[in-house]
N, C-alpha and C positions, 0 to 999 in steps of 0.2 A: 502501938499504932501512932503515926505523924501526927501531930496537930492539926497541921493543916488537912486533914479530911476533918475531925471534929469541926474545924472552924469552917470549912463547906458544908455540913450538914445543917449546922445553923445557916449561911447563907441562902440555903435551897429552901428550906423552911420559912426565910422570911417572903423570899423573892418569887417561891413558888403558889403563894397565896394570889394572885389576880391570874393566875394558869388555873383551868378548867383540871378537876382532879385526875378524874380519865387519863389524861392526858400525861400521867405520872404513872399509871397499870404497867407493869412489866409481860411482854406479850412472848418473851422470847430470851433462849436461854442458847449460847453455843459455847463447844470448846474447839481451836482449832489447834490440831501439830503438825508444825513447818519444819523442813529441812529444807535450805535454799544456799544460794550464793547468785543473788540476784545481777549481778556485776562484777567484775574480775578485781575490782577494788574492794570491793568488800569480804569481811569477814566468810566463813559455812556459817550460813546460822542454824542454830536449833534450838526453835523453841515454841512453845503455844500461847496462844491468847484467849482470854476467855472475853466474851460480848456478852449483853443485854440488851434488849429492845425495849425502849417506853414507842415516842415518835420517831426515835433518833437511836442509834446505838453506840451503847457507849462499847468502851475495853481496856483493859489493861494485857499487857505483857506479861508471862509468868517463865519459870524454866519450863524445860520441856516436859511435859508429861507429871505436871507438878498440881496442875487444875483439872478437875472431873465435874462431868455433869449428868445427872443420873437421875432416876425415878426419889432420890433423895434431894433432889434440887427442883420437884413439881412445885411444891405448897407456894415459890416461889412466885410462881406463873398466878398474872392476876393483883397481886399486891400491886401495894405503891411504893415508888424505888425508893420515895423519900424518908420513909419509915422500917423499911428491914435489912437486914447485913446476907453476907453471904456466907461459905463454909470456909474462906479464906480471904489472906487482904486485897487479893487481886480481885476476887468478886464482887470485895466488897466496893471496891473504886469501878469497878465497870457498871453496877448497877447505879452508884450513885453517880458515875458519868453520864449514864442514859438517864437520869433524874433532872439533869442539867441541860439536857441535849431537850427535855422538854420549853427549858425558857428562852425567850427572846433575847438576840447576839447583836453586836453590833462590831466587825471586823474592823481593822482600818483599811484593808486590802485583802483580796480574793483572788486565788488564781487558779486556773481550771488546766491540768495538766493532762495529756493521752500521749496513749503511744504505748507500744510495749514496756510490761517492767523495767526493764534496764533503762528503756530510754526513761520514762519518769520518775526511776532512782536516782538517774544523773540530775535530772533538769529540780530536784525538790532538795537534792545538797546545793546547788548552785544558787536556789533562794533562801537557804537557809542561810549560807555563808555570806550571801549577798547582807545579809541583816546583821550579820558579825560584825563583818568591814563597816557598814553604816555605821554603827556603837563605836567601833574601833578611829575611826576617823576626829572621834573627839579628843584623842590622844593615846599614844602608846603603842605597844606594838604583841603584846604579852596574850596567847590566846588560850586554856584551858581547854580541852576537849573531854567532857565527861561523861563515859558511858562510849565507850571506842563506839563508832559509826565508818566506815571504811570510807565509802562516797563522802563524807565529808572529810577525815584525813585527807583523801586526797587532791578535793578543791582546794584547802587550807595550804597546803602543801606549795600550791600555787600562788600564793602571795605573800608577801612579804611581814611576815609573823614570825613571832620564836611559839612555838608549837611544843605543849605538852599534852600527858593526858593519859586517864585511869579508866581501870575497869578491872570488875572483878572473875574476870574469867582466865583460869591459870596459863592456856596456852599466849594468848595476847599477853599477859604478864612477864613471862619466858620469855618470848619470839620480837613483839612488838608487832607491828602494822604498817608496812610501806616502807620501811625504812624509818618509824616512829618510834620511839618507847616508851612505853605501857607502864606505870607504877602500881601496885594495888589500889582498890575503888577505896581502900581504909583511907589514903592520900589525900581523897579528894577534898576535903575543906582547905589542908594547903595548898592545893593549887588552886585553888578560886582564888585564895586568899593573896597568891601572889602573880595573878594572872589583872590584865585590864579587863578583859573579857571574858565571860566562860558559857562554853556553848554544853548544855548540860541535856540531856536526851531525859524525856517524860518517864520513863521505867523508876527514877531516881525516887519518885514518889511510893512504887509500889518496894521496892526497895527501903523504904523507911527512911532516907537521908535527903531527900532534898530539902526539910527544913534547916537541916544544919547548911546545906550549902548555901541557901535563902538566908542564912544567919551568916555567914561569913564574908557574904558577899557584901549585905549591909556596912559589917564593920569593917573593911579593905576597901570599899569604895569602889570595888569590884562591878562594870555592867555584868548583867546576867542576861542570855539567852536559854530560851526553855523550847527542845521539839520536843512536841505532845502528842504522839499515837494514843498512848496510855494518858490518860485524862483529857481526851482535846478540848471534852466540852467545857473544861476550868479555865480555861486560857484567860479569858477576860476577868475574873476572879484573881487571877496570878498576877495578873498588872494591876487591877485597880485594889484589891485588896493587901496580898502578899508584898508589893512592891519588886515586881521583877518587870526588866526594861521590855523588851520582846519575845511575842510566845508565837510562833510556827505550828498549827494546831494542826493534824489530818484528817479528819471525820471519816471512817468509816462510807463507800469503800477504801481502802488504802490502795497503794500503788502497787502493791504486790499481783494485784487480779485487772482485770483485765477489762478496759472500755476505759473512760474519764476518771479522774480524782481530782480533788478540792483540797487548796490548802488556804486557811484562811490567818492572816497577822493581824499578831495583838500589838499594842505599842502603850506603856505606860505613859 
């Protein structure tokens, strides 16, 4: 398991004391499986996420059909997030997401995106990037992409970067993306390591590796950017605690469904 959930379990523990207990009950348990290609830029994706509900729902990302929820996941319903694990690491980060989603946040910016999925899969890599280029503007031009994201590939694409970037899915490995090429996700501390920037997608977490790349980053002097589906409600955690520069969080709904989303930055 990461550290860093350990070292958020203590955080939620301290911080979760002047929060009404209740308000850490886990009320609600889902799995979803996605097959999509939300935009012609982006990858097929395939895969599920598992959620919890305290006040707030957390989630993590998992492969497909990798999380289950069953009359073996009841005893759950009822606890407090802050205190029980789940049947796997991804439940375990969405319950303790929604443990977090019960504390008080303080974003530095909020932006309220609609519109059909596609339109709000473009307009949420064009803030993400937008928060690249920002970082990137202090010097350099070297940008890591970790954890392939297609709408972002393809903003990046559009400015003036040397563009790499990994993931561990074989076809993207083989193929690349947009006319990109993909290293294996084993790669990725080198290319923090030798990137100015690296824009590192949230699953990295559930994946077991974003400490190390939180570690790499530190020692390369590397800015770090982090989008959060999976963990969003850490984000403020990731800057003030972790020391990572900007977190791009999505709270649940995501962009994927349909009516308004919320994207809320962090900024160490």
């Amino acid at each position: 398991m990461d550290s860093i959930l350990d070292d958020l379990r203590a955080i939620v523990a301290e911080r979760g004391r002047s929060v009404p207990d209740e308000d850490f009950a886990i009320r609600s348990l889902w799995r979803v499986d996605h097959r999509s290609q939300p935009t012609v830029y982006e990858r097929f994706m395939v895969y599920s996420f598992v959620m919890a509900q305290t006040v707030r729902q957390g989630c993590s990302y998992a492969d497909f059909g990798s999380v289950r929820i069953g009359p073996w996941t009841d005893a759950l319903i009822g606890q407090d997030a802050r205190e029980v694990r789940g049947l796997s690491v991804e439940e375990d980060i969405a319950i303790l997401d929604a443990a977090f989603g019960a504390l008080p946040r303080r974003p530095a910016e909020t932006h309220v995106i609609d519109g059909w999925p596609e339109q709000k899969a473009l307009r949420r890599a064009e803030l993400i990037v937008g928060e690249t280029m920002r970082l990137l503007a202090h010097g350099g031009r070297r940008v890591a992409q970790i954890g392939v994201m297609g709408n972002l590939i393809h903003h990046l694409r559009g400015e003036d970067v040397d563009l790499t970037a990994s993931d561990f899915d074989p076809d993207l490995i083989a193929n690349g993306i947009l006319g990109v090429p993909v290293v294996s996700g084993d790669e990725s501390p080198r290319l923090v390591a030798e990137s100015d920037v690296a824009l590192v997608c949230g699953e990295t977490l559930a994946s077991q590796t974003l400490g190390e790349l939180v570690s790499a980053a530190h020692e390369h002097g590397t800015k770090l950017v982090v989008f959060a589906v999976t963990g969003c409600h850490f984000a403020e955690e990731y800057c003030r605690t972790f020391g990572i520069d900007t977190v791009i969080s999505e709270p649940q709904p995501q962009y994927l469904f349909q009516g308004p989303s919320t994207l809320e930055i962090y900024r160490r």
